[in-house]
C-alpha positions as CSV (number, residue, x, y, z in Angstrom):
1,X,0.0,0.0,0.0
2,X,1.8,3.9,-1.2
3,X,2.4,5.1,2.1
4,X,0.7,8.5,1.0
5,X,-3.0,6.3,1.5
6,X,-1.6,4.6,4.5
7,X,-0.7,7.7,6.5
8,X,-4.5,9.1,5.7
9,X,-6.4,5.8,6.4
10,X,-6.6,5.3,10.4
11,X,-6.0,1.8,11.9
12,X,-9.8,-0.6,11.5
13,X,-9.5,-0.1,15.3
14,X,-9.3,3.5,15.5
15,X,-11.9,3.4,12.5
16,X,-14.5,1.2,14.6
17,X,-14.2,3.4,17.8
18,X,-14.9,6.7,15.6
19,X,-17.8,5.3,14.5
20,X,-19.4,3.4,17.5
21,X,-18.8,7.3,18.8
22,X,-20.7,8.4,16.3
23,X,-23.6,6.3,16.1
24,X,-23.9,6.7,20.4
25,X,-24.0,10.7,19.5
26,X,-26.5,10.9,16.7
27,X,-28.8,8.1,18.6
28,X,-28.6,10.2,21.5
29,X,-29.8,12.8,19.6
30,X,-32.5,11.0,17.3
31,X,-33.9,9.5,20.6
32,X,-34.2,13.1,22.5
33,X,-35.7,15.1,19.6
34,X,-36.1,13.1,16.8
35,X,-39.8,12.9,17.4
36,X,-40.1,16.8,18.0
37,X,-38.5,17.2,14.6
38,X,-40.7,15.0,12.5
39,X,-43.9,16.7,14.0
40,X,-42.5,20.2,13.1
41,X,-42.0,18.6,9.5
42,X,-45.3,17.3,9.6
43,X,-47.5,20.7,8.2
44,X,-45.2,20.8,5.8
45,X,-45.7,16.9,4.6
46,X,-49.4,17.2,5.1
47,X,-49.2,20.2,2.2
48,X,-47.1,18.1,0.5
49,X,-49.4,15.7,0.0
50,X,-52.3,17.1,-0.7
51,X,-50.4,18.4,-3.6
52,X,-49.0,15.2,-4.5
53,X,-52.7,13.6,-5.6
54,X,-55.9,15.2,-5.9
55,X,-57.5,11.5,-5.0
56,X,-57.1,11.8,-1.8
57,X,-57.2,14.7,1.2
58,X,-55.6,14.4,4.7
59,X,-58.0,13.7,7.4
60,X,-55.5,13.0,10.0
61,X,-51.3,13.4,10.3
62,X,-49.5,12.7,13.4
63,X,-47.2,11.3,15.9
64,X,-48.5,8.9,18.1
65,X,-46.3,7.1,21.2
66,X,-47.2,3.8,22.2
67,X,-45.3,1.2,24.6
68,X,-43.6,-0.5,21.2
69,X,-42.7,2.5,19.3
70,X,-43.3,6.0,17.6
71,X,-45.0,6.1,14.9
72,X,-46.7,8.6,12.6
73,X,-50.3,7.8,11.3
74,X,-51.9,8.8,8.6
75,X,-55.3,8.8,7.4
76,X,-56.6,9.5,3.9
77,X,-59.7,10.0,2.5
78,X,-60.9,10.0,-0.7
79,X,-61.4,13.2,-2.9
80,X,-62.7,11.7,-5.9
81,X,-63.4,8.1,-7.4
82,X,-60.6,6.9,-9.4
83,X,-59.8,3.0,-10.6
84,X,-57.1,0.8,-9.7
85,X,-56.1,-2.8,-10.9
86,X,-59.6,-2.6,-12.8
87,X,-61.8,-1.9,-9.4
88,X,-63.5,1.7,-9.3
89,X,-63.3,3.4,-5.9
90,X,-65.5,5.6,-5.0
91,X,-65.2,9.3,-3.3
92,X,-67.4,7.8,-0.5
93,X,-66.7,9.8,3.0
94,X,-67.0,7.0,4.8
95,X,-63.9,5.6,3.1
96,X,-60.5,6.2,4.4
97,X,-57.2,4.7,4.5
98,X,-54.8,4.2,7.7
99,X,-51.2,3.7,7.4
100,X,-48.6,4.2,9.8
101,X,-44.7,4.3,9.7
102,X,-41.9,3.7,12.6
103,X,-39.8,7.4,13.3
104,X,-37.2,5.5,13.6
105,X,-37.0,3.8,10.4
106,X,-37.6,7.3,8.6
107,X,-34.9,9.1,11.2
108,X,-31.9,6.1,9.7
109,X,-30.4,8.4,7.1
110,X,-29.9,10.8,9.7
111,X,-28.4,9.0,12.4
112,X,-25.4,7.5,9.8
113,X,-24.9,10.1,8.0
114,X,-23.0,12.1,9.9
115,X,-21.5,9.4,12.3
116,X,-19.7,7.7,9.3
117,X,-19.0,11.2,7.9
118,X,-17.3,12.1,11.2
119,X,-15.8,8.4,11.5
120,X,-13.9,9.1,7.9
121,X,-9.9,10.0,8.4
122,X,-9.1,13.7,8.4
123,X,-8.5,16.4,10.4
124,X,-11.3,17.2,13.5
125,X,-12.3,20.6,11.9
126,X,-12.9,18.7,8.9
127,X,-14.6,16.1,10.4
128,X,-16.8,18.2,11.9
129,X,-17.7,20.4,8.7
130,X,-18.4,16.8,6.9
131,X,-20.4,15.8,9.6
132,X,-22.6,18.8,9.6
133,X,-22.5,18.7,5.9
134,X,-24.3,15.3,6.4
135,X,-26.8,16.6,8.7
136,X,-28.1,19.2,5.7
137,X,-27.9,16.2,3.1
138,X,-30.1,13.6,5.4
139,X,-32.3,16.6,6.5
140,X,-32.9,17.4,2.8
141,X,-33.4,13.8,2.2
142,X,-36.7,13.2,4.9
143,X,-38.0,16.1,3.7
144,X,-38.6,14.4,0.0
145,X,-38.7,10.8,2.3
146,X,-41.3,11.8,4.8
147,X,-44.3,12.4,2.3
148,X,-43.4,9.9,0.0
149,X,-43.2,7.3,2.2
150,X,-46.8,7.7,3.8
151,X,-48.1,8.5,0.2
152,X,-46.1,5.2,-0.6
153,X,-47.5,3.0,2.4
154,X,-51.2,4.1,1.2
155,X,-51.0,3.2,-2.1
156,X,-49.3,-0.8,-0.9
157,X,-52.1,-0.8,1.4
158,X,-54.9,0.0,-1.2
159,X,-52.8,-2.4,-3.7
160,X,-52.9,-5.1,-1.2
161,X,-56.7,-5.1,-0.4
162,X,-57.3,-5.0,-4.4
163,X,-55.0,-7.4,-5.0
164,X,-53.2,-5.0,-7.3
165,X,-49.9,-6.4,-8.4
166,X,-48.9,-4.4,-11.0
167,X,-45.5,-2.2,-11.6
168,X,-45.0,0.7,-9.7
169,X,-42.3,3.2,-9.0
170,X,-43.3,4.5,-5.9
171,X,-44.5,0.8,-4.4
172,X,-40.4,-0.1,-5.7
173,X,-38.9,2.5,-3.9
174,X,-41.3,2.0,-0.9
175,X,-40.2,-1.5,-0.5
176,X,-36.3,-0.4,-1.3
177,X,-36.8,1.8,1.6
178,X,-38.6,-1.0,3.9
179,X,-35.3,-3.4,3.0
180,X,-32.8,-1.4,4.1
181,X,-32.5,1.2,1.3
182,X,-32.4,4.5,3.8
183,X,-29.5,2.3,5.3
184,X,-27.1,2.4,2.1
185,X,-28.4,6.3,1.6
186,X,-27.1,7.1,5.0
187,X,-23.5,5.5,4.1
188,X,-23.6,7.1,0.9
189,X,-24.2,10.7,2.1
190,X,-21.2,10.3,4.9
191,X,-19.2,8.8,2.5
192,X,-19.6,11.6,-0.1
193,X,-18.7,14.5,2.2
194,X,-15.2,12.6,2.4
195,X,-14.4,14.7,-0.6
196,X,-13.7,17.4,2.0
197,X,-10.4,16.6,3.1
């Protein structure tokens, strides 16, 4: 190995213990006000998706705690009648749809992000700008996340009551994110701000 690369790269020990650092900070700090920050997002996602389809309207968007988890739950009613998989739904008021999706799955990108961006060999000053750097990126990213997911989780339950199993984007990227797709984002976005160095 050019000694150049080896004099940047710290030991896989020194590596590991910047990281496990990392990850104890940023779940520190996803636990304490991770939940507070995902309800002051949520007026902006409700807008969000009303504008996203005219089918349905928001009836109810929060953050509810239970014993298990935090979740936020959503519940959607329908605007108009529209078809899908060859069924016609009606804009009946009685009918709604509930989903619900775990904080902490959405909150993922944020908590590596900037632990492996921090974890990454360089200077601390650096470190720290790539780390912050990472913040703006995974903050960026649940702001596109947070309304497409719960748009996303409506549409694979509607799809899975009709029996709809037909191509689509958003049900792809909404089972990418469910299998460990905001996991790889998070690495990507603290590996990119390693071009600061």
């Amino acid at each position: 190995m050019p000694s150049s690369i080896a004099a940047v790269w710290p030991s896989p020990g020194r590596f590991a213990l910047a990281l496990s650092l990392g990850f104890a900070l940023t779940l520190a700090a996803a636990w304490w006000g991770g939940s507070t920050l995902i309800e002051a997002l949520l007026p902006l996602a409700h807008a969000t998706l009303d504008w996203m389809d005219d089918r349905f309207n928001v009836r109810f968007l929060g953050v509810e705690h239970n014993w298990q988890d935090t979740v936020i739950r959503l519940r959607l009613g329908f605007s108009r009648g529209f078809v899908l998989g060859g069924q016609v739904l009606s804009a009946d008021p009685r009918g709604s749809v509930w989903v619900s999706t775990p904080v902490g799955s959405l909150l993922q990108p944020l908590v590596i992000a900037p632990a492996m961006a921090a974890a990454l060999p360089g200077r601390l000053p650096i470190r720290l700008i790539r780390a912050g750097l990472a913040v703006l990126l995974a903050l960026a990213f649940l702001l596109i996340d947070l309304p497409l997911t719960l748009h996303a989780a409506a549409w694979d339950d509607l799809a899975y009551s009709l029996k709809v199993t037909d191509f689509s984007p958003l049900l792809a990227w909404y089972q990418f994110s469910l299998s460990g797709g905001r996991l790889g984002i998070g690495v990507l976005m603290g590996v990119v701000t390693w071009k600061l160095r």
